[in-house]
N, C-alpha and C positions, 0 to 999 in steps of 0.2 A: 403762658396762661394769661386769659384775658382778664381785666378787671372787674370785678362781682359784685354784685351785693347780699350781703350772708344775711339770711335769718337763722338767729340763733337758740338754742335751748335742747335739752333733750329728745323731745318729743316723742314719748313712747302712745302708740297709738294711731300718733299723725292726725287728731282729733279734729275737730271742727272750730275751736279755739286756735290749733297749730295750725291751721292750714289759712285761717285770715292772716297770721305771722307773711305763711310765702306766699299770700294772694297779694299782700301790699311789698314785700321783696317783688313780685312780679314786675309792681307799678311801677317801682322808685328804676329799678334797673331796664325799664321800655323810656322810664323817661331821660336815664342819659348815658343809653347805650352801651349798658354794661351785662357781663354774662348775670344770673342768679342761680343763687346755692343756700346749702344748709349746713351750718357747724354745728353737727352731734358729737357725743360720746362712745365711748364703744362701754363701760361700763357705768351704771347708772351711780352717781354722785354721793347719794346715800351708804352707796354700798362701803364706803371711806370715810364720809361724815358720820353715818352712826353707826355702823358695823357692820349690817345687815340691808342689803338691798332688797326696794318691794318685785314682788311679782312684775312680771312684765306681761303688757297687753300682746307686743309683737316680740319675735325674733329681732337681731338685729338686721338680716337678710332682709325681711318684710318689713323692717321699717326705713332702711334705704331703697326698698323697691317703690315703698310708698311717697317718699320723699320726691323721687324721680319722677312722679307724676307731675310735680307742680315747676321742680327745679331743675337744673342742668347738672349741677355739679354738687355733689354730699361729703364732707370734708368730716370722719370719723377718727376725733382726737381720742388718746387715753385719757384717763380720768384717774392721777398716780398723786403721789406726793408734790411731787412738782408742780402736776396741776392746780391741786392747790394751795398752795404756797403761794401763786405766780400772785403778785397786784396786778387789778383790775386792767388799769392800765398797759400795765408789760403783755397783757393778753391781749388789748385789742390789736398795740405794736406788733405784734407777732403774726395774726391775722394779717397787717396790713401788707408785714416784710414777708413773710414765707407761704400766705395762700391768695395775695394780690385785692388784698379788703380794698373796696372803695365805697364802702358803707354798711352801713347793719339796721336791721330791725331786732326787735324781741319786743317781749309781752312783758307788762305792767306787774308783774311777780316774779321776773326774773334774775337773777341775781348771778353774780358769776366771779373770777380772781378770787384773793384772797379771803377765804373764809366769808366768803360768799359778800366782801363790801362793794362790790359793782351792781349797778342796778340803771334800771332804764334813764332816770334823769342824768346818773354819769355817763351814762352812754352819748345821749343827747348832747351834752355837754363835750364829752368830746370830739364828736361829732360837728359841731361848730366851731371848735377851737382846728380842726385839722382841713375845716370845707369840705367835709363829704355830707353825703345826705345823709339822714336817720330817720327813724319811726320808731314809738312805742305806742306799740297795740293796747288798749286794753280788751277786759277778760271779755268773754263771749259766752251767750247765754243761750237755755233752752226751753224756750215758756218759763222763764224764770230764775231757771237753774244752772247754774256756775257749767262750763265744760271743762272738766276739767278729768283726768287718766285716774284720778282714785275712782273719782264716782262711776268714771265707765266699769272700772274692774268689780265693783262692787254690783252695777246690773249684771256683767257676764257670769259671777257667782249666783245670782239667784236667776238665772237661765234667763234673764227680761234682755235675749238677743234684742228684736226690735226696737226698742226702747233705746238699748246701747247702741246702737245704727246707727239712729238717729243722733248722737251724741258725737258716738265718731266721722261720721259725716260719707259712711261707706260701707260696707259688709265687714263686720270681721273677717279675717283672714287666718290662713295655715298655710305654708308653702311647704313641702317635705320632699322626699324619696319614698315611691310606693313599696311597703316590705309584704312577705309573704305573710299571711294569717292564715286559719283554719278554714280555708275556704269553703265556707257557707252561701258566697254569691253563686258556686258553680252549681250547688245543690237547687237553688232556689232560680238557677238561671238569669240571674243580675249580679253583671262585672262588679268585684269589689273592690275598693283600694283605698289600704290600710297604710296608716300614719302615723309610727312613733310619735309621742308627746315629749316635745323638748323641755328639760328642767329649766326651772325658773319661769315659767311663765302661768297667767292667772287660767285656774281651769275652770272652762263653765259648766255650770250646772248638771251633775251627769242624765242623760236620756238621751232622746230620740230628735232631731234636728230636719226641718226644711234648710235642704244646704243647696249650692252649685261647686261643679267640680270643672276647673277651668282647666281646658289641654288647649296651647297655644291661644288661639284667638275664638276656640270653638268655646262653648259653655253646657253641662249637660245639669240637669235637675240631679239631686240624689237625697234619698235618706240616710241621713249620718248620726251613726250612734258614737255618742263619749263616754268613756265608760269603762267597762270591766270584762261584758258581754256573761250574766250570770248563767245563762240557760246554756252556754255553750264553754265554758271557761270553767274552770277548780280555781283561777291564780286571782291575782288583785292586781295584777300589770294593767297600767290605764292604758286605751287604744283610742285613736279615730278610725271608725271603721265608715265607708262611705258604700253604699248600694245603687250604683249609677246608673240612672233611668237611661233610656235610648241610646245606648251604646254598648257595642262590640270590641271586643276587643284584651291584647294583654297588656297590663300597664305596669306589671312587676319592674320595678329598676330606673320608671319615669319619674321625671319632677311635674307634681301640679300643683294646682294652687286650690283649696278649699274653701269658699267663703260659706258663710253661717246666715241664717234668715231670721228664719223661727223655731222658738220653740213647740215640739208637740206632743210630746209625753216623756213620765218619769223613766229611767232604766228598772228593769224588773226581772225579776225569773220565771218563766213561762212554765207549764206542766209541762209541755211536749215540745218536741222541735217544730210539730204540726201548728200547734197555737201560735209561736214565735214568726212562723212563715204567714202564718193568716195575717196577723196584727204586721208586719214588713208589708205586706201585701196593701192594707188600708193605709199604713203611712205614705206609702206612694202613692195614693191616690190624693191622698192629702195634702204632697205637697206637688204634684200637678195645679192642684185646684190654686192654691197659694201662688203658685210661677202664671199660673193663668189671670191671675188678680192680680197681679200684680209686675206684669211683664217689664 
């Protein structure tokens, strides 16, 4: 394993705050030729410090997928007793002996080892004490506003996608396995593909979604409902159910990836399945017109 330079923290989201983290890992390790990575968690910190762990923006799947965008290598530690237990110190040691650390970044609120006494200036600190390089980011902003994985989770609950884009610095995302539903795309003659909703994670706003529904490297438009589906459902099972524009095709048993645009109406129960097809009918033109604004 070649020597790295890790940016560190959770990063649930991979937000626009976390990603200047491994925009400057990029720099430090172009400048002296080292690989770049990222040391995550595999459960979120909370979930041990106060009981209860929050909602999550991504899976863990999608948030190592995301990571991989910026970084080579994603280093996903537990998060146990031991973890934290460790001093500050004993953890960077450990990075340095067992995943080949030749430096780190992290952000200006990030805190780590025991009972959270590690913190960017010990970083720094150590950091010169051992001659490797360091960085501490501070926070990053959005026309003013902190970036930071609550405030995004709290746009994706009041459906303000766009707005959390903009935060996250990228489309929400869902990566899953397409399961069978009540196939209403075959009815209406647009391919469907339906998304278990994984627990633990923040659900948004339920309605009607300008989504893309990503297979390999192709990209198709689709209207995505979150929800419940009342006009066609009795149950309260939440679904993603995605109605994918220009495309043929069976995806039953595929992995894709859904990313989220806009929002464009509330979920509702229609009189008829006629009405429900009309109103699908004008969602997709609505978000043509959005993918056309917006290419």
């Amino acid at each position: 394993m070649n020597k790295t330079i890790y940016a560190l923290g959770f990063f649930d989201g991979v937000h626009a705050g976390h990603q200047a983290l491994l925009k400057e890992c990029c720099r430090l390790a172009a400048e002296t030729g080292c690989d770049t990575g990222a040391i995550t968690f595999r459960d979120h910190p909370d979930a041990l410090v106060f009981g209860a762990p929050p909602v999550l923006i991504n899976t863990p799947a999608d948030r190592e997928r995301l990571l991989h965008r910026f970084v080579s290598r994603v280093v996903t530690l537990p998060f146990d007793r031991k973890m934290l237990d460790t001093p500050w110190q004993d953890f960077l040691d450990m990075l340095c002996r067992d995943y080949h650390a030749a430096g780190f970044v992290c952000g200006d609120d990030f805190h780590f080892g025991y009972h959270g006494q590690g913190n960017g200036q010990l970083l720094l600190n150590y950091c010169r004490t051992a001659g490797l390089p360091g960085a501490v980011v501070p926070e990053q902003t959005v026309d003013g506003t902190r970036v930071s994985s609550t405030h995004i989770r709290t746009l994706l609950e009041q459906g303000s996608m766009e707005e959390a884009n903009r935060f996250l610095g990228h489309p929400q995302m869902l990566t899953g396995t397409v399961v069978h539903g009540r196939h209403l795309g075959s009815t209406l003659g647009i391919p469907t593909a339906n998304l278990p909703y994984p627990d633990g994670l923040v659900v948004p706003r339920k309605g009607v979604y300008a989504a893309q529904v990503c297979l390999g490297d192709t990209r198709y438009p689709a209207v995505t409902n979150v929800g419940t589906r009342p006009t066609v459902d009795d149950g309260n099972q939440l679904t993603i159910e995605g109605f994918i524009l220009d495309f043929q095709g069976d995806l039953y048993g595929q992995k894709i990836q859904m990313e989220f645009y806009k929002y464009l109406r509330e979920e509702r129960k229609f009189p008829s399945f006629a009405a429900l097809t009309a109103e699908v009918m004008h969602n997709a033109e609505q978000t043509r017109e959005y993918f056309a604004a917006h290419p």
